[in-house]
N, CA and C atoms as a LAMMPS dump frame, in Angstrom:
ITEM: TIMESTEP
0
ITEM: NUMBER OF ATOMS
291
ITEM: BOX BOUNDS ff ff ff
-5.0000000000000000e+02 5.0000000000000000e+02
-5.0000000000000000e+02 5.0000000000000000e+02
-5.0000000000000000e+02 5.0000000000000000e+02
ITEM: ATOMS id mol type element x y z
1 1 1 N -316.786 121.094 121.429
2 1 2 C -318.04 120.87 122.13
3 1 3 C -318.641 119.542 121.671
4 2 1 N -319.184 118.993 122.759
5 2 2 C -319.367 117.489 122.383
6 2 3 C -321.191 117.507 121.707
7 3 1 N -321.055 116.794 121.131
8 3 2 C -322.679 116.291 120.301
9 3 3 C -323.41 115.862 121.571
10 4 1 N -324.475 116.116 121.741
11 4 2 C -325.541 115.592 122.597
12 4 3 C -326.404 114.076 122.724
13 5 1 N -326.3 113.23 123.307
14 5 2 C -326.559 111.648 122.783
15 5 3 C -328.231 112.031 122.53
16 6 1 N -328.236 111.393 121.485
17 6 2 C -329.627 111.509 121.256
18 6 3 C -330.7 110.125 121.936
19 7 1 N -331.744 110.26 122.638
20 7 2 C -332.274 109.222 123.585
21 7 3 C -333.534 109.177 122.874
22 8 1 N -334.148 108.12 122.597
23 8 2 C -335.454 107.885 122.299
24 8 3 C -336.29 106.281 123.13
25 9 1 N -337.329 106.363 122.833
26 9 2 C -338.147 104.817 123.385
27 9 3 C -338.033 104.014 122.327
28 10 1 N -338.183 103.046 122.382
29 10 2 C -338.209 102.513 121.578
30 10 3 C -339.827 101.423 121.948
31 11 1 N -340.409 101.029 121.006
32 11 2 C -341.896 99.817 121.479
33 11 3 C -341.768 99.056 120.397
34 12 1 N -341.428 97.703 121.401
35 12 2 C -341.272 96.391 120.439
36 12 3 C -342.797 95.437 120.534
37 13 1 N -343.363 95.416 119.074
38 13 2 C -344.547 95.007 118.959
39 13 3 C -344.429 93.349 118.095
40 14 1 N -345.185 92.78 118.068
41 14 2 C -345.707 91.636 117.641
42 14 3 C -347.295 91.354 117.019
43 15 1 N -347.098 90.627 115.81
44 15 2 C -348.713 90.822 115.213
45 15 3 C -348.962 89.608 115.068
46 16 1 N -350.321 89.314 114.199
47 16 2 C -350.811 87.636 113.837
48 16 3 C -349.93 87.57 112.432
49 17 1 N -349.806 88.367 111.93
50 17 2 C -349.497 88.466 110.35
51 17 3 C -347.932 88.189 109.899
52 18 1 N -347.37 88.146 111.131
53 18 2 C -346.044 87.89 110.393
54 18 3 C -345.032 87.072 111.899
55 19 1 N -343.694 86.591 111.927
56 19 2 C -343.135 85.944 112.963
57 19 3 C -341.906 87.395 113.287
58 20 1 N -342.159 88.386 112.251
59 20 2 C -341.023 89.536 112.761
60 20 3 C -341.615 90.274 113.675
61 21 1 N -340.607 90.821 114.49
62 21 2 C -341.033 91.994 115.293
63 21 3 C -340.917 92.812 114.782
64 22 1 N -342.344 93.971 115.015
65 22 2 C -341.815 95.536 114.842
66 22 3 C -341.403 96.01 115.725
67 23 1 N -340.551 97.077 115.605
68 23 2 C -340.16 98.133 116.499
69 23 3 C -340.113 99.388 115.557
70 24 1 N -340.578 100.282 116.737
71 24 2 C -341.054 101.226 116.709
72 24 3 C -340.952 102.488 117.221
73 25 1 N -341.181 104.231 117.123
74 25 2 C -340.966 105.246 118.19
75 25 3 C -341.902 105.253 118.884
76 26 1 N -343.313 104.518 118.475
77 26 2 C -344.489 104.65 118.815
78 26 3 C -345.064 103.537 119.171
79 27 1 N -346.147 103.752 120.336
80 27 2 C -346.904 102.376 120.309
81 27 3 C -347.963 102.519 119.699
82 28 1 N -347.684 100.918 118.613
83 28 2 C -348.567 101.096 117.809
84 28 3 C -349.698 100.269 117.967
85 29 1 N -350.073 99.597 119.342
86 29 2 C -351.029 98.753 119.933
87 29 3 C -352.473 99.093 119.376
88 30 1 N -352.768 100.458 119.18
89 30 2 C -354.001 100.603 118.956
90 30 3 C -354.796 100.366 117.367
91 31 1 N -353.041 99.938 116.669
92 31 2 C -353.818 99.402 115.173
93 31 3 C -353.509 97.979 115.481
94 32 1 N -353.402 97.374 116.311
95 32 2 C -353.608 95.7 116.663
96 32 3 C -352.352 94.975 116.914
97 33 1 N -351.232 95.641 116.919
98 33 2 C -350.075 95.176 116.953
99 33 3 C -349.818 94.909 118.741
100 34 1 N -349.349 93.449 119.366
101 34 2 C -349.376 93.318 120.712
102 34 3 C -348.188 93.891 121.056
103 35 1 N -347.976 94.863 121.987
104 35 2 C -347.026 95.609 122.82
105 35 3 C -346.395 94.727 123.939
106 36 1 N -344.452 94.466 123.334
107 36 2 C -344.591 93.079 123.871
108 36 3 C -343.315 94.077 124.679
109 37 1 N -342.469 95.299 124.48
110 37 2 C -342.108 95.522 125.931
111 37 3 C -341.522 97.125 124.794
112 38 1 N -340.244 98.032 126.396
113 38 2 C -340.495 99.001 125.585
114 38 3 C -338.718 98.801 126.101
115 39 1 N -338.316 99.811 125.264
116 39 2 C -336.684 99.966 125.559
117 39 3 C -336.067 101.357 125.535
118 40 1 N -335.096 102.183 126.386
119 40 2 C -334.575 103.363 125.682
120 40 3 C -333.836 102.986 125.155
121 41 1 N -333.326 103.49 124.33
122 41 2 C -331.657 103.727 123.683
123 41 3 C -331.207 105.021 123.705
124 42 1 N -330.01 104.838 123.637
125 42 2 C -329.249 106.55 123.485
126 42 3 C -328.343 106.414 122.845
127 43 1 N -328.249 107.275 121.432
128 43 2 C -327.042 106.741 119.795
129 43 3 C -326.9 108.259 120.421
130 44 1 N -324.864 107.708 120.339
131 44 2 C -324.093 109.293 120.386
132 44 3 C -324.129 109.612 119.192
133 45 1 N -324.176 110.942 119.217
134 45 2 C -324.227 111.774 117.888
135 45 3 C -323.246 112.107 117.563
136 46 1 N -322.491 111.852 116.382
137 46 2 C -320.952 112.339 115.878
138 46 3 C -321.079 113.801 115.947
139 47 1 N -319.908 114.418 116.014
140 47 2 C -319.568 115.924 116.12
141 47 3 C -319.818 115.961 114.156
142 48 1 N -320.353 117.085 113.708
143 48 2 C -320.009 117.518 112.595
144 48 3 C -319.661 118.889 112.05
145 49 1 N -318.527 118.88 111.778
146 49 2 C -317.639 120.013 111.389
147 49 3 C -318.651 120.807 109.881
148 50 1 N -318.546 121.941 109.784
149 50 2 C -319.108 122.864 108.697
150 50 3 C -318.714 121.75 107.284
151 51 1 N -317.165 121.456 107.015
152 51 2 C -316.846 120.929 106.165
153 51 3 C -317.495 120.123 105.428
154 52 1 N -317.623 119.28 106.546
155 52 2 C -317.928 117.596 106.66
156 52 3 C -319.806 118.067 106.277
157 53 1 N -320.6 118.764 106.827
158 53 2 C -321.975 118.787 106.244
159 53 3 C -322.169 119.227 105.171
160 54 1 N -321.037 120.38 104.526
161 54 2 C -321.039 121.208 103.107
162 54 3 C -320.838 119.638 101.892
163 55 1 N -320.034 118.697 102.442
164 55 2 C -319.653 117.525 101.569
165 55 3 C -320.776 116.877 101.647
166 56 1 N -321.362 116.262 102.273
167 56 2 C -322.749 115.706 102.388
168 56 3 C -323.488 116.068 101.452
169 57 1 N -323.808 117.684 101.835
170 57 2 C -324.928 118.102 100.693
171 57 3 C -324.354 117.955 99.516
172 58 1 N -323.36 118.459 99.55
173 58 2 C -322.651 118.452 97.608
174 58 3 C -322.976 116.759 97.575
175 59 1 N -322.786 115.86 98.151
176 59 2 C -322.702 114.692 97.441
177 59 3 C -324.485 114.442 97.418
178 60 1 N -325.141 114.671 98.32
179 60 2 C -326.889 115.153 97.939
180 60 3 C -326.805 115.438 96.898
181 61 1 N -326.4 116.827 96.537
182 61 2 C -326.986 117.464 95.329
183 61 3 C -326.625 116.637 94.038
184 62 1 N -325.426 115.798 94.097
185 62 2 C -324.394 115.357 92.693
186 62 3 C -325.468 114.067 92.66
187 63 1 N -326.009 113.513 93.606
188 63 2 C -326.83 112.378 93.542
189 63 3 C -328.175 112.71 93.284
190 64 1 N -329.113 113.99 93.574
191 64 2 C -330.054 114.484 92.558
192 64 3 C -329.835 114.409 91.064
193 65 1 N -328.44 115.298 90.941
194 65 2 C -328.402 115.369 89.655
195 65 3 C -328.157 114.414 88.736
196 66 1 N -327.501 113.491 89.359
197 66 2 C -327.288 112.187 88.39
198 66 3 C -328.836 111.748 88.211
199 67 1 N -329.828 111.371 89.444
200 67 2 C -331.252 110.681 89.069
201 67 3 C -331.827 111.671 87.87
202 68 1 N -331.828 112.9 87.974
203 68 2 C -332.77 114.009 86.956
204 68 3 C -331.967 113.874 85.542
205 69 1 N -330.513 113.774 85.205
206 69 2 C -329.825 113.12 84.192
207 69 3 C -330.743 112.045 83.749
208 70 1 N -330.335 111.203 84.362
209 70 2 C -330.534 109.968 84.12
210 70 3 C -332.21 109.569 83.894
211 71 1 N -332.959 110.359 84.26
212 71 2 C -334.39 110.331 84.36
213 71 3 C -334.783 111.167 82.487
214 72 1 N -333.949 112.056 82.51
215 72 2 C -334.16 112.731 81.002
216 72 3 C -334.064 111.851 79.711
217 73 1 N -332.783 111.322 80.158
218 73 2 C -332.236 110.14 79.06
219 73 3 C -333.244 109.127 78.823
220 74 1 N -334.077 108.456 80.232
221 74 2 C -334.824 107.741 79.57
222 74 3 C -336.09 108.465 78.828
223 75 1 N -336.267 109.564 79.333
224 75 2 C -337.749 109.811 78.909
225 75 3 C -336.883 110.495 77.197
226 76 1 N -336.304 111.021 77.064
227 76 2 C -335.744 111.228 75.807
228 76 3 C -335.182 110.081 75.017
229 77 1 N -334.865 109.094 75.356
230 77 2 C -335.037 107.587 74.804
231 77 3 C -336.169 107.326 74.618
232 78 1 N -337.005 107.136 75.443
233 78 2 C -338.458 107.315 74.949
234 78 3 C -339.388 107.986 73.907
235 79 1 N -338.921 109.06 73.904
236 79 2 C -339.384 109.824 72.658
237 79 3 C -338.663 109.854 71.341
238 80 1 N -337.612 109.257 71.23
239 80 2 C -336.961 109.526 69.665
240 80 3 C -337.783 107.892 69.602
241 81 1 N -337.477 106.845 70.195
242 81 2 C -338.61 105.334 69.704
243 81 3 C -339.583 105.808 69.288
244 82 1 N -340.368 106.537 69.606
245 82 2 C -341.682 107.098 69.273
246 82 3 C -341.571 108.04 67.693
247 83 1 N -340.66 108.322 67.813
248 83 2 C -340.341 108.783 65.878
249 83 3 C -340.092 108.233 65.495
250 84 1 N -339.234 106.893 65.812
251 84 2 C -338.794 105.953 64.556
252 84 3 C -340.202 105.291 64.177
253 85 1 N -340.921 105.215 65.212
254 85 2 C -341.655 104.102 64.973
255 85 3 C -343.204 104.484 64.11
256 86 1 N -343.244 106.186 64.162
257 86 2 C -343.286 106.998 63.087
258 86 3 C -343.334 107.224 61.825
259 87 1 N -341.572 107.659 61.894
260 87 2 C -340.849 106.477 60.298
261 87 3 C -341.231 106.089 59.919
262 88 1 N -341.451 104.393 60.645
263 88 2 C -341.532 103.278 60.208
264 88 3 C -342.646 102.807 59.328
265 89 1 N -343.674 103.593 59.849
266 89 2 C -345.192 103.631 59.752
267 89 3 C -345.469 104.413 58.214
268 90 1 N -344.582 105.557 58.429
269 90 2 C -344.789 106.266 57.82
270 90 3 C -344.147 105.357 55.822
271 91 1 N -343.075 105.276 56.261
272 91 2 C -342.51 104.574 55.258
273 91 3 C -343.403 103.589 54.79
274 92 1 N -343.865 103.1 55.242
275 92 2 C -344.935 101.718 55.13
276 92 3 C -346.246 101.703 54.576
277 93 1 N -346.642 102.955 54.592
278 93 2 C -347.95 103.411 54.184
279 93 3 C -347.793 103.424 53.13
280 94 1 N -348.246 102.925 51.7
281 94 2 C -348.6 102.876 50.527
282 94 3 C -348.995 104.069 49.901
283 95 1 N -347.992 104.646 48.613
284 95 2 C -348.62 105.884 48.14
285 95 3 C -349.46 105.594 47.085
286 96 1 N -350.305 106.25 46.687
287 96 2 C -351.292 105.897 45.186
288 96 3 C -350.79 106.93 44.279
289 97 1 N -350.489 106.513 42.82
290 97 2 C -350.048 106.967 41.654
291 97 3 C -351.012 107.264 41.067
């Protein structure tokens, strides 16, 4: 069974603020942007097999888990600096005899 082409508008705008065009799903004329024309398009949609979306997510999920890894390490890098520097302090402080 074939994928359904997916069709949308498209609104190509122009502002004072810059020489790019936006484009857009929306017209966005009414926050000041000049509405300089409009276009459809229609992107065929690939067929996707059960397989092929189960791999996706797994590679989703393996790419969460690497950022939340990788997010620990620094904040746990972060906190052992914060003991040395502790230590450091600590060592440094002068005892009285």
């Amino acid at each position: 069974m074939k994928a359904p082409d997916i069709t949308t508008t498209l609104y190509l705008h122009l502002n004072a603020f810059t020489s790019e065009p936006l484009i857009c799903t929306c017209d966005m004329s009414h926050f000041g942007h000049a509405l300089i024309s409009t276009c459809e398009v229609s992107v065929p949609f690939p067929e996707i097999t059960p397989e092929y979306l189960a791999e996706r997510k797994m590679s989703a999920l393996r790419e969460q888990q690497q950022k939340i890894l990788s997010d620990a390490q620094i904040k746990a890098n972060e906190l052992e600096d914060q003991v040395q520097k502790l230590l450091c302090v600590e060592r440094q402080t002068p005892t009285k005899a």
